[in-house]
C-alpha positions as YAML, in Angstrom:
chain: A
units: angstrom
residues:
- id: 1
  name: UNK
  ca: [-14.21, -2.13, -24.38]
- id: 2
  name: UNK
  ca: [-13.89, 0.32, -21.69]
- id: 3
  name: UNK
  ca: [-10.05, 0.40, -20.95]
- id: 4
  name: UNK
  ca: [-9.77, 2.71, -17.56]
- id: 5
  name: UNK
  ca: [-11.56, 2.12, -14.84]
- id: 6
  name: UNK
  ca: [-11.71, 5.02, -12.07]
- id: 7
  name: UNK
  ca: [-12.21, 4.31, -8.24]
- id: 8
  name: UNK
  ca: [-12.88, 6.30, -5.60]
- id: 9
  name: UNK
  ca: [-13.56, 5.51, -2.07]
- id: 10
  name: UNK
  ca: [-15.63, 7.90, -0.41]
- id: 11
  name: UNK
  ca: [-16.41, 8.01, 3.51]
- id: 12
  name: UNK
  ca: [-17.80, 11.62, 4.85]
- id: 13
  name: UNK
  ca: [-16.62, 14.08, 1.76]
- id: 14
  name: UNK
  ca: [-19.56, 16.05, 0.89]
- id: 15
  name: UNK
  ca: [-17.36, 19.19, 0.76]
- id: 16
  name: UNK
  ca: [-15.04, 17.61, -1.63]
- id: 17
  name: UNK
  ca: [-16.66, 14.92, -3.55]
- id: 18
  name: UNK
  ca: [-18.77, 16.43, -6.71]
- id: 19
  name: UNK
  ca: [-15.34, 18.87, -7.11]
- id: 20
  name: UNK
  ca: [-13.18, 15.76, -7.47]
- id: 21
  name: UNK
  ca: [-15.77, 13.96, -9.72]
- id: 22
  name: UNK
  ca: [-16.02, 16.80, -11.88]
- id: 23
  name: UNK
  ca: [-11.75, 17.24, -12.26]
- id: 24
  name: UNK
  ca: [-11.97, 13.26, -12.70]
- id: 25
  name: UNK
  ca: [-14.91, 13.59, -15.68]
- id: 26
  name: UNK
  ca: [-12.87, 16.44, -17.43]
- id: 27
  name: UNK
  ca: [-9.35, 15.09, -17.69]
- id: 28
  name: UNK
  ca: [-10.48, 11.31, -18.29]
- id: 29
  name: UNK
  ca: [-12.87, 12.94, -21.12]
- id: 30
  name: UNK
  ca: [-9.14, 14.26, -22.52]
- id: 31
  name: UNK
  ca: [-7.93, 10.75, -22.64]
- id: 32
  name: UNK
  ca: [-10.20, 9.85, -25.71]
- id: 33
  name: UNK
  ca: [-10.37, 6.22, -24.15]
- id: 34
  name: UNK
  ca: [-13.75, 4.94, -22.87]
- id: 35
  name: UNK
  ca: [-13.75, 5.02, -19.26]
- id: 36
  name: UNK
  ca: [-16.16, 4.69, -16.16]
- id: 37
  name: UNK
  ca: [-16.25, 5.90, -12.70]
- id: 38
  name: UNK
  ca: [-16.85, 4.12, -9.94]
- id: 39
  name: UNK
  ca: [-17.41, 5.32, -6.63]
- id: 40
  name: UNK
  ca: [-17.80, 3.39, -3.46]
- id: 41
  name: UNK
  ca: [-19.71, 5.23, -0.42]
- id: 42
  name: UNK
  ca: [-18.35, 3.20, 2.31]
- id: 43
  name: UNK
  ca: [-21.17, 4.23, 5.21]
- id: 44
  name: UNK
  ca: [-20.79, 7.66, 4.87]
- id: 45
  name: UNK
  ca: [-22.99, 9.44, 7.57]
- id: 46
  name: UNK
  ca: [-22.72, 12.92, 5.65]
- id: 47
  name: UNK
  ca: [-24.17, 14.03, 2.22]
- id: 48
  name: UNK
  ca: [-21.90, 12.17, 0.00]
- id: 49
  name: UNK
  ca: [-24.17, 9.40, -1.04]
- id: 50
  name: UNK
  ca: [-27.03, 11.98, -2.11]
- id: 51
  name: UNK
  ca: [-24.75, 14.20, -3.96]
- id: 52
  name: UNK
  ca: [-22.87, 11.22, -5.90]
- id: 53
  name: UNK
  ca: [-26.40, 9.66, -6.33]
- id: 54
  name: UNK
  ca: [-27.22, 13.24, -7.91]
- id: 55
  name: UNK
  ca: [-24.24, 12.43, -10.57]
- id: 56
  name: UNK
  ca: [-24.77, 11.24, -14.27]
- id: 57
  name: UNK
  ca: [-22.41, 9.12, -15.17]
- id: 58
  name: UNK
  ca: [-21.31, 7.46, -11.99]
- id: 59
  name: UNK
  ca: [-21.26, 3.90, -10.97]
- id: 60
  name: UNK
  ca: [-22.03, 3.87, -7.30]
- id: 61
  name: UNK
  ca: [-21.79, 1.31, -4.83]
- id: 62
  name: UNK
  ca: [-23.04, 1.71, -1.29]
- id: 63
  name: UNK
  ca: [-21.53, 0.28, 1.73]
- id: 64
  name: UNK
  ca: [-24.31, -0.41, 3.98]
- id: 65
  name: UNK
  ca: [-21.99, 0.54, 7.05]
- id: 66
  name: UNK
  ca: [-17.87, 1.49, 7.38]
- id: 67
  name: UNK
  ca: [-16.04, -1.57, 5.60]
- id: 68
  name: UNK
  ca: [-12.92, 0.33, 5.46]
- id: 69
  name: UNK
  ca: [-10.56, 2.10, 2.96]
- id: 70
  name: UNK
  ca: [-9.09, -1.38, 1.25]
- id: 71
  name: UNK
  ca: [-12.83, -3.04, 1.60]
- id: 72
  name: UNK
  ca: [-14.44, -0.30, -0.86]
- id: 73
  name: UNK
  ca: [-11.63, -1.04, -3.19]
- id: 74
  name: UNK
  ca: [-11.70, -4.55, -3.34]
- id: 75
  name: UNK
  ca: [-15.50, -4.11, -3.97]
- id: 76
  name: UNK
  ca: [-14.77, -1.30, -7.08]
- id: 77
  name: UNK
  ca: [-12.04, -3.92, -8.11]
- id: 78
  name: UNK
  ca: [-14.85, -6.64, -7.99]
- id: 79
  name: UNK
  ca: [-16.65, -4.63, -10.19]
- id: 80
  name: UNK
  ca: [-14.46, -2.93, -12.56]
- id: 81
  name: UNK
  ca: [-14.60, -3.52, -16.34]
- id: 82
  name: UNK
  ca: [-11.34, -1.46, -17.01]
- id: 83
  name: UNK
  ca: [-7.97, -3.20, -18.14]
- id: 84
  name: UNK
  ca: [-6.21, -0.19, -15.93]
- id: 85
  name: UNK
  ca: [-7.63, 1.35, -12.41]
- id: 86
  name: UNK
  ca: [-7.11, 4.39, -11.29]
- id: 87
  name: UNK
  ca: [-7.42, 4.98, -7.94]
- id: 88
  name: UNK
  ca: [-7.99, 8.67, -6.29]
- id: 89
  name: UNK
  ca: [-9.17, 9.96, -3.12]
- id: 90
  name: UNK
  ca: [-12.24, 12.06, -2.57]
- id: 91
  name: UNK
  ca: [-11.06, 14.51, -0.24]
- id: 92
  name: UNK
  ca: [-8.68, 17.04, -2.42]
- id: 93
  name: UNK
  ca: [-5.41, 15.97, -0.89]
- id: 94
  name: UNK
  ca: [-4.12, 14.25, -4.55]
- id: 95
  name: UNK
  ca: [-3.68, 16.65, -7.91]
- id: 96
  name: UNK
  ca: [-6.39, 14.86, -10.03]
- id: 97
  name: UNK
  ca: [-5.06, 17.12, -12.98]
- id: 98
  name: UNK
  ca: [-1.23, 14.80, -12.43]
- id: 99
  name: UNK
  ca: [-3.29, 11.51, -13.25]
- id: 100
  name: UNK
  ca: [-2.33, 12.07, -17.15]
- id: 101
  name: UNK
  ca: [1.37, 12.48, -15.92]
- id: 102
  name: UNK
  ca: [0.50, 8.57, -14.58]
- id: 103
  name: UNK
  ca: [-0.86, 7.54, -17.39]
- id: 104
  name: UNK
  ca: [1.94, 8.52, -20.14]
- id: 105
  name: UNK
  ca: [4.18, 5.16, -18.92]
- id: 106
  name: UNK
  ca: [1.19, 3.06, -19.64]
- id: 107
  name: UNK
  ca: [1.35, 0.36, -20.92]
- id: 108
  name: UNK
  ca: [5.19, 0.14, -20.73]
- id: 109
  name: UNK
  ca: [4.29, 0.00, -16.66]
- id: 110
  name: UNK
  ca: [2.73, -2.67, -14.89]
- id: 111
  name: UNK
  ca: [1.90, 0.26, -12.30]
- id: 112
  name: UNK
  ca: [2.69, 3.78, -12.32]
- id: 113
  name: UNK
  ca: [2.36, 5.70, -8.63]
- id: 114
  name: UNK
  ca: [2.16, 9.20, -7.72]
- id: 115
  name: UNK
  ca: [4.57, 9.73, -5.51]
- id: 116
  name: UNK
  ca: [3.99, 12.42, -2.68]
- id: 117
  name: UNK
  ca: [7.41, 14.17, -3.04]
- id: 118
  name: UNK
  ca: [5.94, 17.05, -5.22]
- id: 119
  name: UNK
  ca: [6.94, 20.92, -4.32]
- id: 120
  name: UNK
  ca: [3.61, 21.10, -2.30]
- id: 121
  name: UNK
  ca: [3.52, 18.53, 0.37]
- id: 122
  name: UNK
  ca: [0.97, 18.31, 2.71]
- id: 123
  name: UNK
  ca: [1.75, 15.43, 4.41]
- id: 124
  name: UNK
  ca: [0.95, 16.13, 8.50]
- id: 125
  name: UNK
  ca: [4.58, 16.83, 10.12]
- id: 126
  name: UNK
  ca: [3.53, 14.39, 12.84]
- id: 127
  name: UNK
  ca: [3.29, 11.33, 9.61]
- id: 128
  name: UNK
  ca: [6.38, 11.95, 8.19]
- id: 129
  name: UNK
  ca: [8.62, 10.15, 10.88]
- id: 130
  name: UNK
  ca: [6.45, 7.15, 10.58]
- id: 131
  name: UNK
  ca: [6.37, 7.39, 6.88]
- id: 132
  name: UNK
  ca: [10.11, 7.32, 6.27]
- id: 133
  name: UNK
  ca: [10.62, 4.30, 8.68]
- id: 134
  name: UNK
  ca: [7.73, 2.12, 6.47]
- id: 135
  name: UNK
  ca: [8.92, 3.49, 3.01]
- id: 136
  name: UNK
  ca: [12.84, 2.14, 4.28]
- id: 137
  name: UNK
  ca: [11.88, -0.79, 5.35]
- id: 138
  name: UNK
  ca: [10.12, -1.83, 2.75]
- id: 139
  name: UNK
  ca: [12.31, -0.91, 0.59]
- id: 140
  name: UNK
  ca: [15.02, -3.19, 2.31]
- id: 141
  name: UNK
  ca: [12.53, -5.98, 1.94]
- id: 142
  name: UNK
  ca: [11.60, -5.61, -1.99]
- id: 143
  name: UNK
  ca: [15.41, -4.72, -2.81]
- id: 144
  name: UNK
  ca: [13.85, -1.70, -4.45]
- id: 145
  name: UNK
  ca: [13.61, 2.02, -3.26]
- id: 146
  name: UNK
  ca: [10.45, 2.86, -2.66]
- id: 147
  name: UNK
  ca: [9.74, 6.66, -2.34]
- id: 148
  name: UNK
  ca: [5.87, 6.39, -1.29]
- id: 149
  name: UNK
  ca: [4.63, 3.06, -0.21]
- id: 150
  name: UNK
  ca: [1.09, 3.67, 0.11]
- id: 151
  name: UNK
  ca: [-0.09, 6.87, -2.46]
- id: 152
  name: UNK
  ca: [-3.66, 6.96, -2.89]
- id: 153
  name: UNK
  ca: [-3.29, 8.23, -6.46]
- id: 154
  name: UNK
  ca: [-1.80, 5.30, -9.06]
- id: 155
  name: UNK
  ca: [-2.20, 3.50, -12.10]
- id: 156
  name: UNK
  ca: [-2.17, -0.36, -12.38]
- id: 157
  name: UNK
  ca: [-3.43, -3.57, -14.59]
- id: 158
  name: UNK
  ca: [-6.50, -4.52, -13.04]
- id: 159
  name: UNK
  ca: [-5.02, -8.49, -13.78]
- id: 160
  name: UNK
  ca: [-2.02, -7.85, -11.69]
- id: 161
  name: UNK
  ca: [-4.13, -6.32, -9.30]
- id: 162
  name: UNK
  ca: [-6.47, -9.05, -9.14]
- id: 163
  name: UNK
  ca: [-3.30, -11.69, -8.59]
- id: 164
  name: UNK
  ca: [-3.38, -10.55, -5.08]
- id: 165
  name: UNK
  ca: [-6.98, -9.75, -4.47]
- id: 166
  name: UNK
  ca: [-6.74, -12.29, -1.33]
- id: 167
  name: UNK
  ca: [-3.77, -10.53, 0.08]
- id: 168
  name: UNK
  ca: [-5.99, -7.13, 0.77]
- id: 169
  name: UNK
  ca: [-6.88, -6.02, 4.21]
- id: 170
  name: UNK
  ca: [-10.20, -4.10, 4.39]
- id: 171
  name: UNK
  ca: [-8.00, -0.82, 5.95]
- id: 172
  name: UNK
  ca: [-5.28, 1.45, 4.67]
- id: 173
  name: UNK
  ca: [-3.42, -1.09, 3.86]
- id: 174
  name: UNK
  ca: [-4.32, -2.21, 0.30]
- id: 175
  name: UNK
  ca: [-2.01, 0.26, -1.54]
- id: 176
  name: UNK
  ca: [0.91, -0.85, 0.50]
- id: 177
  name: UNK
  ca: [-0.07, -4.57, -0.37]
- id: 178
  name: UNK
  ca: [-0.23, -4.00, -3.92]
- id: 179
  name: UNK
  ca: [3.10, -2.07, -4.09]
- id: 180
  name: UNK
  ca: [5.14, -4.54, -2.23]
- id: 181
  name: UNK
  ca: [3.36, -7.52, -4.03]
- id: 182
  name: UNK
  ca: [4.34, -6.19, -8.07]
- id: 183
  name: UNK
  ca: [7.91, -4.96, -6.50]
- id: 184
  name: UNK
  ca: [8.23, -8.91, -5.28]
- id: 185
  name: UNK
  ca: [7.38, -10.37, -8.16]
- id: 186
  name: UNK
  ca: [9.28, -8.20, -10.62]
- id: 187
  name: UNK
  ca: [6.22, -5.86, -11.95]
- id: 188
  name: UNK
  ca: [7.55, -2.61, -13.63]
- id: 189
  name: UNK
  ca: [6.67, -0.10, -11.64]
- id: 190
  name: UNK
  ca: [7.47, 3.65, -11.62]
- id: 191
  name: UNK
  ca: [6.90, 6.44, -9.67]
- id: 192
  name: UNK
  ca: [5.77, 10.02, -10.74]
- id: 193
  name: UNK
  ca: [6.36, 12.60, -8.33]
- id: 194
  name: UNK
  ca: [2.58, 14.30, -7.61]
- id: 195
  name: UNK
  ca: [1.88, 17.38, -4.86]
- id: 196
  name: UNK
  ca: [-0.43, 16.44, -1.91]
- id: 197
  name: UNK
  ca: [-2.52, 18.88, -0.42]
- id: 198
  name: UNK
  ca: [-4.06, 19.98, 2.77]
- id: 199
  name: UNK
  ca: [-7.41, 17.18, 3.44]
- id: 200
  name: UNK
  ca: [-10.12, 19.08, 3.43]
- id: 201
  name: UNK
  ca: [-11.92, 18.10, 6.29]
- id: 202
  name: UNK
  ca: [-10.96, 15.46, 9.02]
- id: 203
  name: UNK
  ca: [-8.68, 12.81, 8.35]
- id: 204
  name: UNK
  ca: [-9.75, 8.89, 9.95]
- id: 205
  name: UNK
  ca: [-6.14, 7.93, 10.30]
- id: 206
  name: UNK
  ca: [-4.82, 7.61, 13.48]
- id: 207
  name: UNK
  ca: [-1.20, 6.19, 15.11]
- id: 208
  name: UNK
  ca: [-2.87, 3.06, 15.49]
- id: 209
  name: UNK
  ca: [-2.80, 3.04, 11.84]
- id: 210
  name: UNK
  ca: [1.23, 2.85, 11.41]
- id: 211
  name: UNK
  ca: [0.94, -0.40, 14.08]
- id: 212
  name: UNK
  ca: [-1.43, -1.75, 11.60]
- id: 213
  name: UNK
  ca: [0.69, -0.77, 8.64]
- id: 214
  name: UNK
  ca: [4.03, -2.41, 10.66]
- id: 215
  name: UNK
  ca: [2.03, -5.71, 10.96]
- id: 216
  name: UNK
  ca: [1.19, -5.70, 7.54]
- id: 217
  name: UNK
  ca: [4.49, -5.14, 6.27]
- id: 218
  name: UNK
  ca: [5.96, -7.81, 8.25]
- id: 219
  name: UNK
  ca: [3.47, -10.26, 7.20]
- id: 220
  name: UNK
  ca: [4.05, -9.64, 3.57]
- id: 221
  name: UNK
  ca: [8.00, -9.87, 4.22]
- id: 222
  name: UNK
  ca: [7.48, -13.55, 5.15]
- id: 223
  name: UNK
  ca: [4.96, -14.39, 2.43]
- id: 224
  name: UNK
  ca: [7.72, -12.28, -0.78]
- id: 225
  name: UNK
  ca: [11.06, -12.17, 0.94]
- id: 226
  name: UNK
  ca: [11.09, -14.22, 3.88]
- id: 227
  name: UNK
  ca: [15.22, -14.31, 4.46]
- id: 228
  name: UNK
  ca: [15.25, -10.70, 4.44]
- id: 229
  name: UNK
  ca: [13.72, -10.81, 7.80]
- id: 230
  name: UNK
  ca: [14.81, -14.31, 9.63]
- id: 231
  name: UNK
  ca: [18.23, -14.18, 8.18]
- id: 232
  name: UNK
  ca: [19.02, -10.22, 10.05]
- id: 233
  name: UNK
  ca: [17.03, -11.90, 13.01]
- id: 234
  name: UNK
  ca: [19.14, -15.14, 13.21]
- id: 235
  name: UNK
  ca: [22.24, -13.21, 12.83]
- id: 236
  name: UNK
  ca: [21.21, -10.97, 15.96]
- id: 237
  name: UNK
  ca: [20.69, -14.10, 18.04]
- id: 238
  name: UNK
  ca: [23.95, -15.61, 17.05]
- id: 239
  name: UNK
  ca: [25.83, -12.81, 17.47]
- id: 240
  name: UNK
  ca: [24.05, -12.36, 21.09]
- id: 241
  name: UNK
  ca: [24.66, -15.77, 21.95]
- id: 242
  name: UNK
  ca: [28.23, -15.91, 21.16]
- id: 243
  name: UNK
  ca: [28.82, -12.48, 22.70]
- id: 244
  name: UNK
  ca: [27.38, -13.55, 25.62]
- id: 245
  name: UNK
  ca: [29.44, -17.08, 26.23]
- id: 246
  name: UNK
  ca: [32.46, -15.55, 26.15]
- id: 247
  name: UNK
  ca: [31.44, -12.77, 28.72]
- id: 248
  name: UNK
  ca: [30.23, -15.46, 30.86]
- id: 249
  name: UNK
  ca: [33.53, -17.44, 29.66]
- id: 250
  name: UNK
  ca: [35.42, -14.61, 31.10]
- id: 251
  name: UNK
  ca: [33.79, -13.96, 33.80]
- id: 252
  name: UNK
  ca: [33.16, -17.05, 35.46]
- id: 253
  name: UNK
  ca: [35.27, -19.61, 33.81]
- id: 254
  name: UNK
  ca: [31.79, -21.58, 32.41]
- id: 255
  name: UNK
  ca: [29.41, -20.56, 30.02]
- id: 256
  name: UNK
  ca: [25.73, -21.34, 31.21]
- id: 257
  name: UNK
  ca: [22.34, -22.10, 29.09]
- id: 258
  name: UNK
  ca: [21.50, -18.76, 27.51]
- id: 259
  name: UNK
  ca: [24.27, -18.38, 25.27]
- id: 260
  name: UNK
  ca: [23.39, -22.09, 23.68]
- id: 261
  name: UNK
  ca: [19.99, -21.34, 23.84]
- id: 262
  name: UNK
  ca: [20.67, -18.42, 21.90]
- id: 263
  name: UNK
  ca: [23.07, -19.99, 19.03]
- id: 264
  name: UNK
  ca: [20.32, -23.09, 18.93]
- id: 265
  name: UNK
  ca: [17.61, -20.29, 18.40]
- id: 266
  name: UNK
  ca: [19.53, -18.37, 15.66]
- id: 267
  name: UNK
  ca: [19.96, -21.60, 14.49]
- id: 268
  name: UNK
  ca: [16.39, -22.47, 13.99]
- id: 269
  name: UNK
  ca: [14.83, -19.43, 13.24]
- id: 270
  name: UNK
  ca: [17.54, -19.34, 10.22]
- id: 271
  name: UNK
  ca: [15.76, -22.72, 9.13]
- id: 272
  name: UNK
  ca: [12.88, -21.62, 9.36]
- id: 273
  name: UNK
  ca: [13.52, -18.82, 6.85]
- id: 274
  name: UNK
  ca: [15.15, -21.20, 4.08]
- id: 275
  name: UNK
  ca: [11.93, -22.85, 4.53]
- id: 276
  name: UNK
  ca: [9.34, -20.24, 4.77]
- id: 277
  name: UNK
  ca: [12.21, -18.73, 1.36]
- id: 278
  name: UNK
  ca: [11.78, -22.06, -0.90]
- id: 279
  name: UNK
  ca: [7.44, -21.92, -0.15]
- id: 280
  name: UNK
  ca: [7.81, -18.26, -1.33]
- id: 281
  name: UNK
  ca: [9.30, -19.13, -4.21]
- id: 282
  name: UNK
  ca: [7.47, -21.90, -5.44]
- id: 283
  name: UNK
  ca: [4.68, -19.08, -5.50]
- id: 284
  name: UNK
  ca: [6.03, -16.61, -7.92]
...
């Protein structure tokens, strides 16, 4: 029974890719568990696909053109014989040599993450801003602090994983998903602090990305935690709408439409999320 299985999404690494295969191949080897490695060449208009077609040993499934990041792992998910994935980039930014740090808290962990807080951090300056804003809110959401919502480089059952396989977006998203989904629904998860390095080569995220990634998290909010969003929301309205009369109140002796359009709106939109709540539980 092959108990780990390892994924890794490739797109454009030929500099990096047979380096990260090889670190993968000699510290699973260590593990004296039977493993396989899959890698997913998700269009890559490089080398990559010859050189990982060059590999013994290696699983490989070709993307016929760019799916995305999340699309080549729901594809080596698909796949997968493992009871535990491990996920890893291709490009040298994760510490492939950390992934038996990960793998100490299994099975006591429903998902173990390396957690980019390590003494070398090579997160772009530029990220970092945007990074702290997602990893708070989120964290606000799942009532949990979350030091690194969307590593790259975890551990996790492939069962839980599979729990939320419709809840994956084919971009950068998918780690996020999966992080906020086991944090919902009380998974033990822990995270290992893990260095990130410098990408070797050029990265395909863009600020469009943390849009994307704000969407996302939103989205998931209503489908896990639903009051933690309408409930701060409703509150605002009231608040504004009450605020607001008694200006007008004061002002002009009469208080007009907005301020009751405002209280009825808090008013609904805090229904709404007692609703959108008791679907969200009858999920778990």
């Amino acid at each position: 029974m092959v108990m780990f299985s390892v994924l890794v999404p490739v797109f454009n690494e030929e500099k990096m890719v047979a380096s990260t295969i090889s670190e993968i191949k000699a510290v699973m080897n260590k593990q004296n568990k039977k493993y396989e490695i899959i890698v997913i060449d998700d269009g890559s208009r490089d080398k990559s696909l010859s050189i990982m077609k060059r590999i013994k040993g290696l699983n490989v499934i070709v993307n016929q053109y760019n799916l995305g990041y999340g699309a080549s792992l729901k594809k080596g998910l698909s796949a997968a014989k493992g009871e535990w994935i491990i996920i890893s980039d291709a490009d040298g930014t994760y510490p492939i040599k950390s992934i038996p740090d990960l793998l100490k808290d299994v099975p006591e962990y429903d998902m173990v993450v390396g957690s980019r807080v390590g003494g070398k951090c090579g997160v772009p300056f530029f990220r970092r801003p945007a990074k702290w804003f997602l990893n708070n809110l989120t964290s606000y959401i799942v009532g949990r602090k979350i030091p690194d919502l969307n590593s790259g480089l975890r551990v996790f059952r492939r069962d839980m994983a599979m729990r939320y396989f419709n809840l994956y977006p084919s971009g950068f998203s998918l780690t996020s998903t999966i992080t906020m989904a086991a944090l919902s629904h009380d998974y033990a998860v822990k995270y290992v602090p893990i260095n990130y390095f410098k990408r070797v080569g050029k990265s395909s995220i863009n600020p469009v990305h943390f849009v994307n990634f704000l969407i996302l998290v939103m989205r998931l909010s209503t489908l896990f935690n639903p009051l933690k969003v309408f409930i701060p929301f409703s509150i605002v309205l009231f608040v504004a709408g009450i605020a607001y009369g008694i200006y007008q109140f004061m002002l002009i002796s009469n208080i007009g439409d907005l301020p009751v359009m405002l209280v009825l709106a808090a008013v609904q939109v805090g229904i709404f999320g007692f609703i959108a709540d008791a679907i969200a539980k009858q999920r778990k």
